[in-house]
DRENKOL-552081 format. One record per residue: residue in three letters; x, y, z of N, C-alpha, C in turn. Coordinates in steps of 0.1 Angstrom, whole numbers, padded with zeros to 4 digits, always signed. Each point is the difference from the previous one (the first is absolute). Last residue first. Layout:
ALAXYZXYZXYZ;...
# end
This chain:
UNK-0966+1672+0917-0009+0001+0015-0011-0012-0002;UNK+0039+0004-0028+0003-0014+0006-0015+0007+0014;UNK+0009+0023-0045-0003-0010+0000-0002-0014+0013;UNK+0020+0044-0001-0013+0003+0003-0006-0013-0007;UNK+0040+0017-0006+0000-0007+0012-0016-0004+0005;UNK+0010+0015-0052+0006-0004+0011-0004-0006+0011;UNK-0043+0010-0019+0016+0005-0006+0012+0000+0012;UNK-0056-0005+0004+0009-0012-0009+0017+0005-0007;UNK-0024+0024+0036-0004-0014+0002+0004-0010-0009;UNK+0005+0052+0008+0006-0004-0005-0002-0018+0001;UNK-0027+0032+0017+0007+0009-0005+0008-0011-0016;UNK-0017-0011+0049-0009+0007-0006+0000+0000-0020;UNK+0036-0012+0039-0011-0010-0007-0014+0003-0009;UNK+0033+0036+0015+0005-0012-0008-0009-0007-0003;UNK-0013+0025+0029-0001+0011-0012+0005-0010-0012;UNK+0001-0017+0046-0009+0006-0008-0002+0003-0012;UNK+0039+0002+0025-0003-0014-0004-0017-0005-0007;UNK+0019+0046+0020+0006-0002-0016-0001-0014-0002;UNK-0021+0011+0042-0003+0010-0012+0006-0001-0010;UNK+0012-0026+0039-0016-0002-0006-0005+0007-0014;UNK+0045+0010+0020-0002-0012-0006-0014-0004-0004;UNK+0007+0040+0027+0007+0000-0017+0003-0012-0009;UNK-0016+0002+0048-0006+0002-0009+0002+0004-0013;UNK+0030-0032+0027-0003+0014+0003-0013+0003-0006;UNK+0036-0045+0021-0011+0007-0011-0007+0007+0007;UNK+0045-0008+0010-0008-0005+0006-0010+0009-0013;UNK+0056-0008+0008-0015+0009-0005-0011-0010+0005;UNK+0048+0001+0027-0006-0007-0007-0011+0008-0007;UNK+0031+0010+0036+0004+0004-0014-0012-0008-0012;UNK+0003-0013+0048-0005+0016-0003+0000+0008-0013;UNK+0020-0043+0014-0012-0001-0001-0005+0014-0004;UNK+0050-0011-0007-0009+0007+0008-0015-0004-0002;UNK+0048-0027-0026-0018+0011-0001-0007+0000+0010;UNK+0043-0028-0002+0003+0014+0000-0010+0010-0003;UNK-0004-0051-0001+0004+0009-0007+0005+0013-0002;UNK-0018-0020+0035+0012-0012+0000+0002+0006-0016;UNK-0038+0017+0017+0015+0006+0006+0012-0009-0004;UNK-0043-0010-0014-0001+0011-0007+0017+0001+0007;UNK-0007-0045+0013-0010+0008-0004+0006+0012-0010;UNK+0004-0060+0007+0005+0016+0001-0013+0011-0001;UNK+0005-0053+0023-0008+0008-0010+0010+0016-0002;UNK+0008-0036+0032+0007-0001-0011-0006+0008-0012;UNK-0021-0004+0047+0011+0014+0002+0010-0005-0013;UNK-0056-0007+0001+0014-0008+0000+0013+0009+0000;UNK-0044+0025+0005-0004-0022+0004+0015-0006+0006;UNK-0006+0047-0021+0010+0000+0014-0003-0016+0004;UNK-0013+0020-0041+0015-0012+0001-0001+0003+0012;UNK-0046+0006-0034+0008-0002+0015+0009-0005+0008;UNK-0026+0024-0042+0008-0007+0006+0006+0003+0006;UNK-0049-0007-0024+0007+0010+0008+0014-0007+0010;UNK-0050-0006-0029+0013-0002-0008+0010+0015+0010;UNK-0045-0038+0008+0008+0011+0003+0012-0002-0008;UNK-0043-0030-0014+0010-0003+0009+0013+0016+0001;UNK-0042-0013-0029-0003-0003+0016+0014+0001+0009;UNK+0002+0013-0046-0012+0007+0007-0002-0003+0016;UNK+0020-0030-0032+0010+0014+0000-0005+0005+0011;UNK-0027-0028-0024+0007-0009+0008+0004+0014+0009;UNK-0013+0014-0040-0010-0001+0010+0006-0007+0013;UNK+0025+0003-0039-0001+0008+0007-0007+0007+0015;UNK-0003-0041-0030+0014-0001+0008+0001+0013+0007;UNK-0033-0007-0030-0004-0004+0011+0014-0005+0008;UNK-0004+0043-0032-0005-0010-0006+0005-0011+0016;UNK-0009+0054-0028-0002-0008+0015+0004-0014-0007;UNK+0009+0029-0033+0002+0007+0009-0005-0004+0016;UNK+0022-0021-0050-0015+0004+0010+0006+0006+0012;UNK+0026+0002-0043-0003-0008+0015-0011+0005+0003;UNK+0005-0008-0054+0006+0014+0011-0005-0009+0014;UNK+0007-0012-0055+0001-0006+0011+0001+0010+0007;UNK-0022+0013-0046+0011-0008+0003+0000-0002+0018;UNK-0033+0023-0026+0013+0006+0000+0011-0005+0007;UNK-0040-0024-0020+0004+0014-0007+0012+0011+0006;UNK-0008-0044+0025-0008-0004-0006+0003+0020-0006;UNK+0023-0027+0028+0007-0004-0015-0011+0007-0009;UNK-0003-0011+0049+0004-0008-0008+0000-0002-0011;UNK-0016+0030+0032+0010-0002+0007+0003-0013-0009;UNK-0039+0019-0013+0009+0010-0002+0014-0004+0010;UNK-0040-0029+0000+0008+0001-0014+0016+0011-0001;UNK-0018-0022+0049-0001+0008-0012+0000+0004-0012;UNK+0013-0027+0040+0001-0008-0007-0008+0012-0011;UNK+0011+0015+0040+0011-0005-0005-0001-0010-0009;UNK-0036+0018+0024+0011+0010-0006+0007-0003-0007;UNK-0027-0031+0023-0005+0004-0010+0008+0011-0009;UNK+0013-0017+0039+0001-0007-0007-0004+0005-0012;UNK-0005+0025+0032+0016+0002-0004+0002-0016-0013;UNK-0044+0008+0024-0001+0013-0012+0017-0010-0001;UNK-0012-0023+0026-0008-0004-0009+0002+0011-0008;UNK+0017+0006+0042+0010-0013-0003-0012-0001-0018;UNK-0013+0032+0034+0011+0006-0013+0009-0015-0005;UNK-0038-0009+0029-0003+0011-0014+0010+0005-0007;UNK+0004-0023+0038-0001-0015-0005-0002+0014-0012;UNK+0008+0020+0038+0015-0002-0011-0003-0009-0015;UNK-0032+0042+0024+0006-0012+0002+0010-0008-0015;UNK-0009+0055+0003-0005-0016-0004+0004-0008+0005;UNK-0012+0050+0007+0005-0013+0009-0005-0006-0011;UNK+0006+0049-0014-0005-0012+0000+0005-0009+0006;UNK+0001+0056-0001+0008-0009+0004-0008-0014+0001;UNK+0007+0058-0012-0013-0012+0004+0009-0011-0004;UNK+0008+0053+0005+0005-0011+0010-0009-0017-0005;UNK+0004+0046-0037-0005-0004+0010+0007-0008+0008;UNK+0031+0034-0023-0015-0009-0004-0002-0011+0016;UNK+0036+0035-0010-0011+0002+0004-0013-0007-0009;UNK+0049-0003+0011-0005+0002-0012-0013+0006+0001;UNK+0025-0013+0037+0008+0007-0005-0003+0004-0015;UNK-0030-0025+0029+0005+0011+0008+0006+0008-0013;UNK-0003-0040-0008-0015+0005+0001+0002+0015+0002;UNK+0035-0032+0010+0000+0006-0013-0012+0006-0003;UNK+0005-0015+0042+0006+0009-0001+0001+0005-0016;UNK-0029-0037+0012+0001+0014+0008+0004+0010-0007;UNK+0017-0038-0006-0012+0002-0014-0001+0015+0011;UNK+0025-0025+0028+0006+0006-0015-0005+0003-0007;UNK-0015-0016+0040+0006+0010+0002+0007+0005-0016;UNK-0021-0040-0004-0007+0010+0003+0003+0015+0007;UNK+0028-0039+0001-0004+0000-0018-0011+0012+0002;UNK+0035+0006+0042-0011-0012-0008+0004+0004-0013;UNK+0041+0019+0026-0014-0002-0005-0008-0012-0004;UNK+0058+0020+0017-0012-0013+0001-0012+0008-0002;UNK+0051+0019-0010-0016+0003+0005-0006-0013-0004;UNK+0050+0009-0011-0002+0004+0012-0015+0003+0005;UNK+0017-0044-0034-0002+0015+0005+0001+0010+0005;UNK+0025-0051-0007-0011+0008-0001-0001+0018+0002;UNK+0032-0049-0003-0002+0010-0004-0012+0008-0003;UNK+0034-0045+0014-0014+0002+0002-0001+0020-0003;UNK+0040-0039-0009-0002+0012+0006-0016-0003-0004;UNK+0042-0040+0003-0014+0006-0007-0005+0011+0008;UNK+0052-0023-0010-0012+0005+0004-0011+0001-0002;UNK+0049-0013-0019-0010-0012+0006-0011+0007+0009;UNK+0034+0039-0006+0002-0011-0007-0007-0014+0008;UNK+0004+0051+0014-0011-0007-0009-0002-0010-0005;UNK+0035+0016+0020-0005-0002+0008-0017-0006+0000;UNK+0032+0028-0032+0004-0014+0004-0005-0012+0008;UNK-0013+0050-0033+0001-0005+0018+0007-0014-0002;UNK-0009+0023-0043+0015+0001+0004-0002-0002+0020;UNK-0039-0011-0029+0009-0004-0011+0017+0002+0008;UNK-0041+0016+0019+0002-0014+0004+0008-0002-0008;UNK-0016+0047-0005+0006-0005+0006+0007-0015+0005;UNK-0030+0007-0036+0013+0003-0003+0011+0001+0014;UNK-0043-0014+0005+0001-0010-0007+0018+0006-0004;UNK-0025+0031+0028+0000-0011+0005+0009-0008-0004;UNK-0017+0032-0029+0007+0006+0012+0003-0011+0013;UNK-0037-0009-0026+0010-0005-0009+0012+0007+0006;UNK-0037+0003+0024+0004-0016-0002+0010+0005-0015;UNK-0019+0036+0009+0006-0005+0011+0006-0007+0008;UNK-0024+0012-0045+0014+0007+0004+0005+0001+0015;UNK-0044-0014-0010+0007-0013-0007+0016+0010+0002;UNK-0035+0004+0036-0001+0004-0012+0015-0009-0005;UNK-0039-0016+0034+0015+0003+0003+0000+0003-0018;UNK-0042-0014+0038+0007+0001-0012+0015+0012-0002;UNK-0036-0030+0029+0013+0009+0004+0004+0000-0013;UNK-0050-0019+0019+0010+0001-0008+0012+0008+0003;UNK-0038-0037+0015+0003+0014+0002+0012+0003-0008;UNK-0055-0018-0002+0012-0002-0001+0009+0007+0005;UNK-0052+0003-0001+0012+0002+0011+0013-0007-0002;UNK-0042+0002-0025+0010+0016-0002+0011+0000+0012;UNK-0038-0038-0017-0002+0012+0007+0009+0014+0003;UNK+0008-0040-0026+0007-0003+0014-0006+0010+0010;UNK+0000+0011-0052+0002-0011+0009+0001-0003+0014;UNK-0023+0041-0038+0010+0000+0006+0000-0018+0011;UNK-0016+0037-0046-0002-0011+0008+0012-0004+0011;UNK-0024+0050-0014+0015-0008-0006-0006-0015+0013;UNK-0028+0040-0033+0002-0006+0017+0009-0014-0008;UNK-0001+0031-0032-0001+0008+0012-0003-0007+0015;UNK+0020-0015-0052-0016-0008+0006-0005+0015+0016;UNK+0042+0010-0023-0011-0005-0015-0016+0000+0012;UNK+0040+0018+0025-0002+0006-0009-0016+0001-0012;UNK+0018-0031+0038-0011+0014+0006-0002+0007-0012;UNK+0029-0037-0013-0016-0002+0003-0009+0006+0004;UNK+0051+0012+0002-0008-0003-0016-0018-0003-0001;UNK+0032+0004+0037-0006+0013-0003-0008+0000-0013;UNK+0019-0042+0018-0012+0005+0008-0004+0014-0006;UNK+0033-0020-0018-0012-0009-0005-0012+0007+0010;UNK+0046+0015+0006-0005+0008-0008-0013-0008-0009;UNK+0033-0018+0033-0010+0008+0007-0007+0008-0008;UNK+0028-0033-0017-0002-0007+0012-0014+0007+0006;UNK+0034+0007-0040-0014-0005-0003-0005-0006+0014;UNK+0030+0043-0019+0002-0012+0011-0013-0006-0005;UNK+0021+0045-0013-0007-0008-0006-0003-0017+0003;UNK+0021+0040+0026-0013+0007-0011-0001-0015-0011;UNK+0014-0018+0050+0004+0013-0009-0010+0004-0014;UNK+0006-0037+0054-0004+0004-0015+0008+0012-0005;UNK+0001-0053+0023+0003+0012-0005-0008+0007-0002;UNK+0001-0039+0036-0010+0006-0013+0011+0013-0006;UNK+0026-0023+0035-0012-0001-0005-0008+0004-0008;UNK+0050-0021-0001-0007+0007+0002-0011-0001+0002;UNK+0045-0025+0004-0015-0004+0002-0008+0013-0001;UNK+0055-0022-0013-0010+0008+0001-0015+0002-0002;UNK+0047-0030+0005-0008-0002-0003-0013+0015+0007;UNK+0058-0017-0017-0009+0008+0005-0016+0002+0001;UNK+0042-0038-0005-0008+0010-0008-0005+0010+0014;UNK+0031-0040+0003+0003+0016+0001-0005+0007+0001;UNK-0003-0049-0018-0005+0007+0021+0007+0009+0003;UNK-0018-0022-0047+0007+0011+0002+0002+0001+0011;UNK-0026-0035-0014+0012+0001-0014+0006+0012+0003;UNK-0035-0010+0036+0007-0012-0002+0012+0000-0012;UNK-0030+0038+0011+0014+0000+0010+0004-0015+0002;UNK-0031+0009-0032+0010+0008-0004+0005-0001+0013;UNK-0033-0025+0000+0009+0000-0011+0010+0008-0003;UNK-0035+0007+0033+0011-0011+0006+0006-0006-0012;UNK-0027+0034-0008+0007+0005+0012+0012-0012+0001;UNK-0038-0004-0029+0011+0006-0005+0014+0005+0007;UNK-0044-0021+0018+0014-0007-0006+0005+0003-0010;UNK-0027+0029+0021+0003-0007+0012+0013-0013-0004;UNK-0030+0026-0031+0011+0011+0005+0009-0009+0008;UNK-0041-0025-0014+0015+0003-0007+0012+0007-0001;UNK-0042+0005+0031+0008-0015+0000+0009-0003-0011;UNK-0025+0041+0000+0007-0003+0013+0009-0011-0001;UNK-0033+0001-0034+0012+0011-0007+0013-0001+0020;UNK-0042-0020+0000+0008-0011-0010+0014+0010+0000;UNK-0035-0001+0047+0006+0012-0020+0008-0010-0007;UNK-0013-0015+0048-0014+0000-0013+0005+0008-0012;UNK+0044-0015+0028-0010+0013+0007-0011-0004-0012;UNK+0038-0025+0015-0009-0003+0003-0009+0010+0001;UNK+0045+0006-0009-0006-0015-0008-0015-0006+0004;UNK+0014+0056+0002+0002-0011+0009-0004-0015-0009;UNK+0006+0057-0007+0013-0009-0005-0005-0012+0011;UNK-0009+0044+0008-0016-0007+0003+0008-0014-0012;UNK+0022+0046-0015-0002-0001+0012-0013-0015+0003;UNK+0035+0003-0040-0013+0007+0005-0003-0003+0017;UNK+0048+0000-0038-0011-0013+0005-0014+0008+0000;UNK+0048+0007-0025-0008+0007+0008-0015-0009-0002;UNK+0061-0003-0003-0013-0009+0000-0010+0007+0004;UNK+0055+0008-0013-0011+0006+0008-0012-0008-0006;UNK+0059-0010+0003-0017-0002-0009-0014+0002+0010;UNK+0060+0009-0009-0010+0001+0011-0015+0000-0008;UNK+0046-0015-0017+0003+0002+0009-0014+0002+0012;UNK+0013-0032-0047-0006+0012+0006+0002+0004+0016;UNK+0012-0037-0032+0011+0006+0004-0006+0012+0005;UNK-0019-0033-0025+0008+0009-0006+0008+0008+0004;UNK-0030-0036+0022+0007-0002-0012+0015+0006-0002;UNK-0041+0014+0024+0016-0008+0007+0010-0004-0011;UNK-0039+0014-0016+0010+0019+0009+0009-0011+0005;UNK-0032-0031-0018+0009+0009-0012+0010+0010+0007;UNK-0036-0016+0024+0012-0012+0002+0012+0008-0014;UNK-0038+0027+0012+0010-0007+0012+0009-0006-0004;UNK-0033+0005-0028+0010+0010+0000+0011+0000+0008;UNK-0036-0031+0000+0008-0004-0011+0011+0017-0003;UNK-0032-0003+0032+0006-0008+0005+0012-0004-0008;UNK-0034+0032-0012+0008+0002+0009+0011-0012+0004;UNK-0030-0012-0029+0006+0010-0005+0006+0008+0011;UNK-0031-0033+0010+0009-0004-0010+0015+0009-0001;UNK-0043+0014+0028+0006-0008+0007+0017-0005-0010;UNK-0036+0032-0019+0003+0001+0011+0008-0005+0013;UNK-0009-0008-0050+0003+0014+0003+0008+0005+0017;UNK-0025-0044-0015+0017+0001-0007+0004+0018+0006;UNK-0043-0015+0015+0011-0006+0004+0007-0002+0000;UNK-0031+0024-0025+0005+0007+0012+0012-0008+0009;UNK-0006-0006-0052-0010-0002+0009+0002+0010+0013;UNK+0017+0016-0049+0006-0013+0008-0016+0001+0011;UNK+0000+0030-0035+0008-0008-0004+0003-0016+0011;UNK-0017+0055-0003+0007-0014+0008+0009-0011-0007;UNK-0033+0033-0016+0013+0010+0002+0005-0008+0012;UNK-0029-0019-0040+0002+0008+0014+0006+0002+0002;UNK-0018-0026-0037-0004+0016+0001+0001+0003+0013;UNK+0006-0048-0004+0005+0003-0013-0003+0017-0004;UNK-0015-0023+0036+0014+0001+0004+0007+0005-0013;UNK-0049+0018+0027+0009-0007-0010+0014-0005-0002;UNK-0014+0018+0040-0012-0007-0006-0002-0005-0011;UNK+0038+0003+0042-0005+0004-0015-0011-0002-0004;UNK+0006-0004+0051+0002-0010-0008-0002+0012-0016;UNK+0012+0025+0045-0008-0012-0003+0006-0004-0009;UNK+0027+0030+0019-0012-0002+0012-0011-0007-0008;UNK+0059+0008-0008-0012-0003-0004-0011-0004+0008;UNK+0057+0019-0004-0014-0001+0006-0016-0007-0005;UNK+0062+0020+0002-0011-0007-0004-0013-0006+0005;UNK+0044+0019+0010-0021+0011+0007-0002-0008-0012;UNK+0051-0003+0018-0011-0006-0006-0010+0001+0004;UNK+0057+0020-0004-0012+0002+0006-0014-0008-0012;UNK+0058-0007+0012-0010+0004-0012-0011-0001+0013;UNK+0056+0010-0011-0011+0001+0012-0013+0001-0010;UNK+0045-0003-0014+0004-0004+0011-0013-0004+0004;UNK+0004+0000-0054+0002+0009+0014+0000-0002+0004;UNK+0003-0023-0040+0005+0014+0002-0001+0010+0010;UNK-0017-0046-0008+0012-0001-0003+0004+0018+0000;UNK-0045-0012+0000+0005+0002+0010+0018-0001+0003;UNK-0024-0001-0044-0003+0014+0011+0009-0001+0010;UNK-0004-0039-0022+0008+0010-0010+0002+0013+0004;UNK-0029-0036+0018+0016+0001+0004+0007+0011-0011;UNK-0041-0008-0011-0003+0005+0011+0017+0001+0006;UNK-0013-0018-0040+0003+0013+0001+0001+0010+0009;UNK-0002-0050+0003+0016+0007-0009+0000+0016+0001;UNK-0041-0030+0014+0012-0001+0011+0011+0013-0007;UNK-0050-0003-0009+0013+0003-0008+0008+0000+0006;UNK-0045+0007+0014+0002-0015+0001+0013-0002-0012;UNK-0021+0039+0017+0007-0003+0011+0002-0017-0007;UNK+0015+0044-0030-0014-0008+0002+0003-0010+0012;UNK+0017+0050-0024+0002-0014+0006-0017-0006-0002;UNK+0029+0049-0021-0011-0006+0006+0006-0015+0003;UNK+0022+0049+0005+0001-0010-0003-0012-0010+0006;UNK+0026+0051+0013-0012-0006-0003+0001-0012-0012;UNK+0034+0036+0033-0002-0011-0008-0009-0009-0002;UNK+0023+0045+0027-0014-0004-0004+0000-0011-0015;UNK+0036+0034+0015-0005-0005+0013-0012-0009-0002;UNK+0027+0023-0036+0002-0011+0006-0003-0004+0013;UNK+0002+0045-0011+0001-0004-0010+0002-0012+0003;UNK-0026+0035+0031+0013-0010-0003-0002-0008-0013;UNK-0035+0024+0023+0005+0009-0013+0013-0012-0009;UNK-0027-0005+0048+0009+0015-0003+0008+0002-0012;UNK-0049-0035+0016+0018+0000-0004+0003+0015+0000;UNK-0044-0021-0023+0002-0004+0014+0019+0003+0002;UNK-0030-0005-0040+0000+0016+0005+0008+0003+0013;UNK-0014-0041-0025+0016+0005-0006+0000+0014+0008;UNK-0034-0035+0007+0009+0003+0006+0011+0008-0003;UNK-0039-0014-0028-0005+0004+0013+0010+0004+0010;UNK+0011-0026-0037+0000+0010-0006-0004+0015+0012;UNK+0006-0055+0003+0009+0009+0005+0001+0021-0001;UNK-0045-0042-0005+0017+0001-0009+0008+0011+0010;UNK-0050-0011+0005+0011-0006+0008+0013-0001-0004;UNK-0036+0016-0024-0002+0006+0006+0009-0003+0017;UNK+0000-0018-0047+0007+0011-0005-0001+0011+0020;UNK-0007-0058-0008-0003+0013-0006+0004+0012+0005;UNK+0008-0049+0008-0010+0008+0011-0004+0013-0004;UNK+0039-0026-0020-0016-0007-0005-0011+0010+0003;UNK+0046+0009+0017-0004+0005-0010-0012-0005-0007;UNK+0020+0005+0048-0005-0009-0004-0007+0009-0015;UNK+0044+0019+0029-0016-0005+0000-0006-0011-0011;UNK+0049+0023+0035-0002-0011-0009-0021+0000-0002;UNK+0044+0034+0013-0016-0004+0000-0004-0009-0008;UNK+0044+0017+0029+0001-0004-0014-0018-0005+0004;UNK+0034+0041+0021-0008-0010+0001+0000-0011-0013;UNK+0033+0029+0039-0004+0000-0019-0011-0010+0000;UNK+0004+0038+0041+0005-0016-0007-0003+0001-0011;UNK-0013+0038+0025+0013+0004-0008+0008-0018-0002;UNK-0036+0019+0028+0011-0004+0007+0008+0001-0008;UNK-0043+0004-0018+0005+0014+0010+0014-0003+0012;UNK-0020-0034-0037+0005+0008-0005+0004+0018+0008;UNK-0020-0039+0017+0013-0004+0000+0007+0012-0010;UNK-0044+0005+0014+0009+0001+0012+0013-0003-0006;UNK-0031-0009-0029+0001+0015-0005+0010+0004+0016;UNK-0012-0044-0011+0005+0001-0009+0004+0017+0003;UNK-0029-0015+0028+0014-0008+0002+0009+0000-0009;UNK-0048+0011-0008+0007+0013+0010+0014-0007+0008;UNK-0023-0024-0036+0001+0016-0002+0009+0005+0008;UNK-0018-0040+0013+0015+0001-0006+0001+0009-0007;UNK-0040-0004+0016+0015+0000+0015+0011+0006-0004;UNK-0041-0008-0033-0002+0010+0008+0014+0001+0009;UNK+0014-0029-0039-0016+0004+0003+0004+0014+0012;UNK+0036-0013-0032-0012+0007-0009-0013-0001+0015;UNK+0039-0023+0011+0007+0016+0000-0016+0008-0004;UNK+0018-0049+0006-0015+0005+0003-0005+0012-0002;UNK+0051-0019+0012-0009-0007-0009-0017+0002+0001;UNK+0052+0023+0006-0015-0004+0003-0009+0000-0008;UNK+0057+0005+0011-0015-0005-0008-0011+0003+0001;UNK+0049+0027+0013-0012-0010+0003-0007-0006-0011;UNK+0054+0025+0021-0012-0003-0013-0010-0013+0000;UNK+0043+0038+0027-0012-0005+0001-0009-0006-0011;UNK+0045+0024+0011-0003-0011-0012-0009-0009+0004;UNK+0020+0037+0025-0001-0017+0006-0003-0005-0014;UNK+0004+0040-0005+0013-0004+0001-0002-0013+0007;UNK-0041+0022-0011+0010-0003-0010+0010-0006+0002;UNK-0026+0015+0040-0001-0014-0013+0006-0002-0011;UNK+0009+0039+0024+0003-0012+0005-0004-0009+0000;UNK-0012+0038-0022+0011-0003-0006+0007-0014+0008;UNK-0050+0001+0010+0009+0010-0007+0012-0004-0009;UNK-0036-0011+0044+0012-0005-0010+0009+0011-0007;UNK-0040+0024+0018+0000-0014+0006+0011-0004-0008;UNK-0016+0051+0002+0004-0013-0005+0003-0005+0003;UNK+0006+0041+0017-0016+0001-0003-0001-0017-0009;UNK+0031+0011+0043+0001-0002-0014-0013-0002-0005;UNK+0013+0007+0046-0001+0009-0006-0001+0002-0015;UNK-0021-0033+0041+0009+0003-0014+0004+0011-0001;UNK-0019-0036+0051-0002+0013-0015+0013-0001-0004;UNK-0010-0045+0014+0005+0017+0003-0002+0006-0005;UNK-0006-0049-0008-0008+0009+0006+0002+0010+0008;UNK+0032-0029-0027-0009-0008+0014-0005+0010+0001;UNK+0007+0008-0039-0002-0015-0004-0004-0004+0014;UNK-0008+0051-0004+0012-0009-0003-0007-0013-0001;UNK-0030+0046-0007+0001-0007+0010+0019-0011-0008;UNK-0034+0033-0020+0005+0008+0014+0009-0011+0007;UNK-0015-0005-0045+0007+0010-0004+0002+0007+0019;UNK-0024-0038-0015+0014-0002-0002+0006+0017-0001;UNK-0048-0007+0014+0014-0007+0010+0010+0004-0007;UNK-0037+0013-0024+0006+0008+0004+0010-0001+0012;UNK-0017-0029-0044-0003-0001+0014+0009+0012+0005;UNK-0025+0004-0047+0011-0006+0006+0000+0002+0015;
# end
């Protein structure tokens, strides 16, 4: 858990209270949604709201099997007898979806999808990326107006342009302008790369030093990255629920450390101690494996059922283009401070991440979280 909430205020003072919210969320009768709660973000936005002391209600997708159920979350919370309400949905179920939202002021959306299913009839999708991505937010939107919602959090990605070569970019981009066309309140949040002990962004790379020992790498290694841990954007996401000022925004949200892609194997090399070796593949090469990847047996159904590939050519896109954000461009962009979070307060990855994210992918590759490295 983020060790901000326990030093700092909503405008960025020190605390003397070891606890963020509290009994003074309670008495505000603070109560969220969020919708996405089971992946990597929404974990840790589920588990912030539960250290402010809001009631939550977790809506998951019961088809999606036992490993996205609500079950994963019950641990989350101070014990409260009714703070935590789990309930499955589905995004293309107007009724049951309003059924949720009908009971709280303020809903949060990390729904997400970074490719196409590979099977539709054995996946833990179900929908294309275009419904997922663009549809389904938009169609939330307009439902939260609907219903009388008070504050709806939107979490985008940093590099969000209608005109960026990433498919997954360019639908971020009009998810953006859907939701502040059925909601121009919302709250639109742009993080960059996340990570944490089970992130699927940065832990493909430790994975591959791990199996294959020389790790392939795009773009020659000079992407640049700011990655920003996920309990910092969701510390964020809870703060934005009670700022005002947040309202019809979009925040840019990164880091506190810029590195290459090769500054980063490096350092995991370093911190495990295996070798440094590092393969240039040009792009036209990883555009032919990712295809090849992703058409797989084993990524479609084939004995152990549908699992994501782990490269596949939207990602590669990804590659060429820096994931680092940059609000001072536009003085309408929010930052870290317009939340009341100190840049300085920020984690930054340590070597205790290389080393227990390892051990994970290692370790654990087909169980739980360890399906999605």
């Amino acid at each position: 858990m983020s060790r901000r909430a326990m030093t700092r205020n909503m405008n960025g003072t020190s605390s003397n209270v070891w606890r963020g919210g509290g009994a003074e969320a309670a008495m505000m009768g603070v109560n969220v949604a969020t919708f996405g709660a089971t992946g990597v973000l929404g974990q840790h936005i589920h588990a912030q709201c539960c250290y402010h002391n809001y009631t939550n209600i977790v809506p998951f997708r019961f088809r999606a099997g036992p490993l996205t159920s609500g079950r994963i979350l019950r641990h989350l919370g101070d014990g409260t007898v009714g703070q935590n309400f789990e309930t499955d949905y589905e995004i293309d179920k107007e009724f049951v979806v309003k059924s949720i939202i009908e009971k709280v002021d303020n809903v949060v959306n990390c729904v997400g999808a970074w490719q196409e299913p590979a099977v539709y009839e054995n996946s833990q999708s179900w929908f294309s990326m275009e419904a997922i991505n663009v549809e389904w937010p938009r169609m939330l939107a307009r439902w939260c107006k609907e219903m009388g919602v008070l504050r709806f959090v939107h979490i985008s990605m940093v590099g969000a342009d209608i005109n960026s070569p990433s498919r997954l970019l360019r639908q971020k981009a009009e998810a953006e302008m859907a939701v502040l066309e059925e909601f121009p309140t919302a709250t639109i949040i742009r993080p960059c790369d996340i990570f944490s002990e089970e992130d699927a962004t940065y832990v493909r790379y430790l994975k591959a030093q791990k199996y294959f020992k020389i790790c392939p790498v795009p773009n020659r290694g000079s992407r640049i990255h700011q990655p920003v841990f996920a309990g910092d954007v969701a510390e964020a996401v809870c703060r934005a629920i009670l700022l005002d000022h947040t309202e019809g925004r979009i925040a840019e949200l990164g880091g506190p450390v810029r590195f290459t892609t090769t500054d980063f194997i490096r350092w995991c090399a370093e911190c495990n101690g295996t070798p440094h070796l590092v393969a240039h593949v040009p792009k036209w090469m990883w555009k032919i494996a990712s295809s090849v990847h992703e058409r797989s047996p084993f990524h479609r159904g084939f004995l152990i059922g549908s699992k994501a590939p782990t490269w596949n050519k939207d990602w590669v896109d990804r590659q060429f283009i820096d994931n680092c954000a940059t609000p001072e461009r536009d003085p309408e962009l929010l930052d870290w401070e317009d939340f009341g979070i100190p840049k300085e307060d920020l984690y930054r990855i340590e070597e205790k991440y290389f080393i227990t994210s390892s051990m994970w992918a290692r370790d654990a590759g087909f169980l739980d979280y360890g399906r999605q490295l």
